[in-house]
C-alpha positions in Angstrom: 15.8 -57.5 49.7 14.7 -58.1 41.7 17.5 -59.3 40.4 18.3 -61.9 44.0 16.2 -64.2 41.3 15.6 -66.7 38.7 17.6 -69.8 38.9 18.4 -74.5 38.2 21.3 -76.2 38.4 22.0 -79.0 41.1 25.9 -79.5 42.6 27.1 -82.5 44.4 26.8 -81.8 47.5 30.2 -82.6 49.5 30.3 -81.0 53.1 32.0 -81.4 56.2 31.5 -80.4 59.9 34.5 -79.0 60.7 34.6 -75.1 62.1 37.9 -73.3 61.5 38.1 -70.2 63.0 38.7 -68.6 59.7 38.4 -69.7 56.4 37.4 -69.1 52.7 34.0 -70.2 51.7 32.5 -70.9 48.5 28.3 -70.9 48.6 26.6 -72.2 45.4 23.0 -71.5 45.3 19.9 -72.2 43.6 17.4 -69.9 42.9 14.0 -70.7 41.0 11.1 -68.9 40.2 6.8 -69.5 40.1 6.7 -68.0 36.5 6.0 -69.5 33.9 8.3 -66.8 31.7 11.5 -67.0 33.5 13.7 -70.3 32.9 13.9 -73.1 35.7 16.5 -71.9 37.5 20.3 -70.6 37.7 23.2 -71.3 39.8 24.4 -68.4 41.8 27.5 -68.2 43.9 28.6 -66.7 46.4 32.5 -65.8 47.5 33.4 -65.3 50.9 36.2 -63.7 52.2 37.6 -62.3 55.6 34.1 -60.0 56.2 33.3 -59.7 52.6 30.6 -61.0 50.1 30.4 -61.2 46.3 27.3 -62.6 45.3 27.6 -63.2 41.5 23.9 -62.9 39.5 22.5 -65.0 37.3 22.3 -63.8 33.5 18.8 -62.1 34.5 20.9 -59.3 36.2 22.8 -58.3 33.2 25.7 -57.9 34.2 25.5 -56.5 37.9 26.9 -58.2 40.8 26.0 -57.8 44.4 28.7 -57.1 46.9 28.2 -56.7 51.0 31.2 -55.3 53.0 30.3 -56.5 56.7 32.8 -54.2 58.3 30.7 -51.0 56.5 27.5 -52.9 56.5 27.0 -51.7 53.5 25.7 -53.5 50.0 26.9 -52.1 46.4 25.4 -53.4 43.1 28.6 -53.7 40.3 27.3 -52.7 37.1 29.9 -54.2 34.7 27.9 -53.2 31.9 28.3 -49.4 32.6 31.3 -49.8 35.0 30.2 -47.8 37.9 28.8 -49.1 41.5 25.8 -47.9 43.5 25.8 -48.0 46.6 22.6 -49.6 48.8 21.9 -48.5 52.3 18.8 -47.6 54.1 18.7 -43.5 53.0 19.0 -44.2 49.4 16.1 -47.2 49.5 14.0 -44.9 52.1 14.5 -42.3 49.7 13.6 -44.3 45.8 10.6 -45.9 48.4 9.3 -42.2 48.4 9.9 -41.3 45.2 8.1 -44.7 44.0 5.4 -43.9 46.4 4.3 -40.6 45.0 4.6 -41.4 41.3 2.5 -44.5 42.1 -0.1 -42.0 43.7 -0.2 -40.0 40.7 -0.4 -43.6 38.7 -3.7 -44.2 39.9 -5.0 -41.2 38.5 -4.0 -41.8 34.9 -4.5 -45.3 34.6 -5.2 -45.2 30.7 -1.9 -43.2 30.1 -0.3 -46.0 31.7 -0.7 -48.1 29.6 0.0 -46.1 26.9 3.8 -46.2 27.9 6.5 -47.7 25.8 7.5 -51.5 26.8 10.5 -51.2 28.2 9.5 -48.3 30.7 6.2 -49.8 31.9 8.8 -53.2 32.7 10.5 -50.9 34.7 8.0 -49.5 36.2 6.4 -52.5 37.6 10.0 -54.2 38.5 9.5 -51.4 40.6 6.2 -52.1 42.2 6.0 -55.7 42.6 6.7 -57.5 39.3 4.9 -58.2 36.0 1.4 -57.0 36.3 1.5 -55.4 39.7 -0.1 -51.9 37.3 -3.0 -54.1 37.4 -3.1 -54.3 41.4 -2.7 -50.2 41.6 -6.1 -49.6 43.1 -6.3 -52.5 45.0 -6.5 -51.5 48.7 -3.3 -52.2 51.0 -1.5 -52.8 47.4 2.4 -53.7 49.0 1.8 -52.4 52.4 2.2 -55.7 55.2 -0.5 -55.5 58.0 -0.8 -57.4 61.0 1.3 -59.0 62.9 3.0 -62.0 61.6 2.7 -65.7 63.3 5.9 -68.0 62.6 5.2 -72.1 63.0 8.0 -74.6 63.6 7.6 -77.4 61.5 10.2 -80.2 62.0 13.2 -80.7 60.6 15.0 -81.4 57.3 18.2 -81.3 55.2 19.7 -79.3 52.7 22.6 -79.7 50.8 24.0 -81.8 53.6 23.1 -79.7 56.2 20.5 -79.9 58.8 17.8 -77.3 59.5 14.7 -76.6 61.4 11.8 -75.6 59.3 10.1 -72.7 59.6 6.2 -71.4 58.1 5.5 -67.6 58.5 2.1 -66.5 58.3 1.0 -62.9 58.0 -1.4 -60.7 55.5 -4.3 -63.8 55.9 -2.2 -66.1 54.5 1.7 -67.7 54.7 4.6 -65.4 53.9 7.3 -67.8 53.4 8.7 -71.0 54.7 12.4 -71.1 55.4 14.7 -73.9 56.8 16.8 -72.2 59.6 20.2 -73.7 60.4 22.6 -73.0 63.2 26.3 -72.3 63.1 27.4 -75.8 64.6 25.3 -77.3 61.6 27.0 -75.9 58.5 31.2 -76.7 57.3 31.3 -72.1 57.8 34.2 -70.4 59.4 32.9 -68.7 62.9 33.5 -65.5 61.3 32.1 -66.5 57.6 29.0 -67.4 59.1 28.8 -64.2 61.2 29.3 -62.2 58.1 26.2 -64.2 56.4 24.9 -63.1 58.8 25.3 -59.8 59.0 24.5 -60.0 55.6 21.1 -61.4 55.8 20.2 -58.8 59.1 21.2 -55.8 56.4 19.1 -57.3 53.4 16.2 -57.8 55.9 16.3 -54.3 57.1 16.3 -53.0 53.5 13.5 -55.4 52.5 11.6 -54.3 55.3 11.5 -50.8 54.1 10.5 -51.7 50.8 10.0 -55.2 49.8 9.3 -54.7 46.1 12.4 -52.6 45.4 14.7 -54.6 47.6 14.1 -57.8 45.3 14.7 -55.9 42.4 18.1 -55.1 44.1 19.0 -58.8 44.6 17.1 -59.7 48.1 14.0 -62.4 47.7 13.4 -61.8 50.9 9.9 -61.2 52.2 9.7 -58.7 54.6 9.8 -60.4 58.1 10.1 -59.6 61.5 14.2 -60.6 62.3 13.8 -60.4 65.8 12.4 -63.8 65.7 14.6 -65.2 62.9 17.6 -67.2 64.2 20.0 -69.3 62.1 21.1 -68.5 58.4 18.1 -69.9 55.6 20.0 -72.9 53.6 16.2 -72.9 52.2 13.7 -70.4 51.6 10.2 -69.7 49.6 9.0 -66.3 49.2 5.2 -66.4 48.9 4.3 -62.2 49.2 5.1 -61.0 45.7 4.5 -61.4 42.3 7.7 -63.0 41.6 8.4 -66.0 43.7 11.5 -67.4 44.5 12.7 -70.6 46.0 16.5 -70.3 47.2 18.3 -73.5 48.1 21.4 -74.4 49.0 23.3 -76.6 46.8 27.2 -77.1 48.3 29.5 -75.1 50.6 33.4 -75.6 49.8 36.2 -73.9 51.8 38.2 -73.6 48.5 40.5 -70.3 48.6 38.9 -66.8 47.6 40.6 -64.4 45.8 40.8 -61.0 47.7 40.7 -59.0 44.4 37.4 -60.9 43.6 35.6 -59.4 46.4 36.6 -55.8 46.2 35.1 -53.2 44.3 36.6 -52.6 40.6 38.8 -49.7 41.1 38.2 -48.4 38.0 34.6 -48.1 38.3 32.4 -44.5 38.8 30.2 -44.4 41.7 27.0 -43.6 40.8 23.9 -42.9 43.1 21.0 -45.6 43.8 18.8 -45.0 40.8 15.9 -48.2 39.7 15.9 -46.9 36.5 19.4 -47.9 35.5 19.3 -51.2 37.4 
């Protein structure tokens, strides 16, 4: 599935192998990125908590958060900033895809006026359409669009953050997509049901990245857009390698110290607003 993003920060890692049924879970993350304009990295952590997720962003997202309810299947970005909630499901991307789509049609005829715009629109714009200087790749042929079919290539095992994980290289495009280390329930300190809400989690931002990969990252997902049919285990490691912008997400530490329910439910004074990129 922009803003799931730039970040550094290693934790002690301190895990165990015991699976409770159900339990709390604390994820700490780290999230980097191959630009040489965004800082080293950020921690990011995630709060789990009887089928819910609160994935809080690094300063990069300005004050948004990222929450996924497994029981709705349903992802909402928290703007504290402006203290409303949007929520993200497959019509609203579908439908910003289409909009995005036809204005980027119209881009290529009026290149020069392009670049005419003011800063901060063109950034948004090409947050939009791939990342910094993705205007430039407008006439390129295929520009965003995957082709092919995609190959995916075991490649041995490893550790992260204490846990073990089988390595994985997807190729697609002419070229590798990402490499991800894969790891099983019985290999991670998760609750049975935390880790099914993961992944649930992971299934939804995959579907959403899959119908638009560029505007899915700029809602929190670096995900590439891969085929999940032959994914199986939750990444503890991953390297985007199809955009502009990319990440490396690793694992740092799991702890199974208590969640707050509050923390993981929507602000009840917040508006709902509608999916809109613009006020991402």
């Amino acid at each position: 599935m922009k803003s799931l993003y730039r970040l550094s920060g290693a934790i002690a890692m301190a895990l165990t192998v015991a699976q409770p049924a159900l339990a709390d879970a604390v994820i700490n993350l780290n999230v980097s990125q191959q630009n040489p304009k965004a800082q080293s990295g950020e921690p990011v952590r995630l709060l789990v908590h009887e089928g819910k997720v609160l994935l809080g962003m690094p300063a990069a997202a300005e004050g948004k958060d990222l929450r996924f309810d497994r029981a709705q299947n349903l992802f909402h970005v928290i703007d504290h900033r402006r203290r409303n909630v949007m929520a993200v499901d497959e019509a609203a991307v579908i439908q910003l895809t289409d909009q995005a789509q036809a204005m980027l049609m119209m881009a290529r005829g009026f290149s020069e006026q392009l670049s005419l715009l003011p800063p901060k629109q063109r950034a948004k714009l090409e947050k939009m359409i791939g990342g910094e200087g993705a205007l430039a790749q407008l006439n390129k042929p295929n520009n965003g669009k995957m082709t092919g079919k995609q190959s995916f290539h075991a490649n041995g095992g490893k550790v992260v953050g204490g846990i073990s994980c089988q390595r994985l290289e997807v190729l697609g495009n002419g070229g590798k997509l990402a490499e991800l280390c894969l790891a099983k329930a019985g290999s991670t300190p998760l609750a049975e049901q935390d880790y099914a809400t993961l992944e649930a989690m992971r299934q939804q931002a995959q579907r959403l990245a899959q119908r638009a990969a560029p505007l899915a990252q700029q809602f929190g997902f670096p995900l590439p857009p891969l085929d999940d049919a032959k994914l199986s285990g939750l990444p503890v490691e991953m390297r985007n390698l199809s955009g502009n912008n990319r990440e490396t997400v690793t694992l740092t530490q799991i702890s199974s110290e208590a969640v707050s329910p509050q923390s993981v439910e929507l602000p009840a004074d917040y508006k709902t607003r509608p999916l809109s990129a613009w006020k991402f």
